[in-house]
N, C-alpha and C positions, 0 to 999 in steps of 0.2 A: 483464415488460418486457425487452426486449433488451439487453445489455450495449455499447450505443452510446456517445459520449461524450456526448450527453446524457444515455443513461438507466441510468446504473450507480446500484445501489442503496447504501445509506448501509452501512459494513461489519458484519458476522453477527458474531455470537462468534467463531467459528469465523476470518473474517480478521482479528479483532482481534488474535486473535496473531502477536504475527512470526515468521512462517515463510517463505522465500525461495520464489518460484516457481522453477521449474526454466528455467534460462539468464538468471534475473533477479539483480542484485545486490540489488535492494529488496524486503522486503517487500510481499506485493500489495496489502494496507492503502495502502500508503505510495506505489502508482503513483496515486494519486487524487487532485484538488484539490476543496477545495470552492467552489462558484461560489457566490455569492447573487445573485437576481434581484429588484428592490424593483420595486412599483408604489404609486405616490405620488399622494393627492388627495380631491377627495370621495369617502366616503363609496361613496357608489352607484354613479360611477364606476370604483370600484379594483372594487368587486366586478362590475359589468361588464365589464372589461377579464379577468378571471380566469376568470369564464363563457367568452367568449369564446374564451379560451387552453383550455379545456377540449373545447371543442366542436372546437378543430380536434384535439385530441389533443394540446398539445403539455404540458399539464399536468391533473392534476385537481383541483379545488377542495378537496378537504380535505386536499392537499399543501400550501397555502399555512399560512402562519401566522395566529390570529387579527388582528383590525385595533390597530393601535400608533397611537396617537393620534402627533402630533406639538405641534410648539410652536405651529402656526397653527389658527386657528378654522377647523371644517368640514373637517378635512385629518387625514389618517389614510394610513398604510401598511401594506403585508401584503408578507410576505417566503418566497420560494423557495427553499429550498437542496436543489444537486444537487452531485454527485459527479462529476468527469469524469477521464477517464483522462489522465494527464500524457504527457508528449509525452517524458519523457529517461526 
């Protein structure tokens, strides 16, 4: 996956440690935010709408989290998280 600001991957051992990139003051860990993206609702629909996001690329299904029930009957959430590059 390309290191886009959507698709930077979660950090390796390896960036786990801090160590300064060269003309960075921060940590390369530490230029990353994490975003969560929810999709919220039936059931059948959360996992359609994730199909969907799959099929154009812009995730794939076994990046999401399994289904999180919520407090409402029939209603269930599954969660994204990505990594994006920080802007300072």
């Amino acid at each position: 996956m390309p290191n886009t600001f959507l698709y930077t991957s979660t950090p390796s051992e390896d960036e786990a440690t801090p160590s300064a990139s060269a003309g960075s003051k921060r940590p390369i860990f530490d230029q990353r935010d994490k975003v969560r993206i929810l999709v919220i609702g039936r059931p059948t629909a959360v996992n359609r709408v994730i199909l969907e996001m799959s099929h154009v690329g812009f995730s794939d299904s076994i990046e999401w989290s399994k289904p999180i029930a919520t407090d409402r009957q029939q209603e269930s959430m599954r969660v994204l998280t990505r990594y994006v590059f920080s802007d300072s």
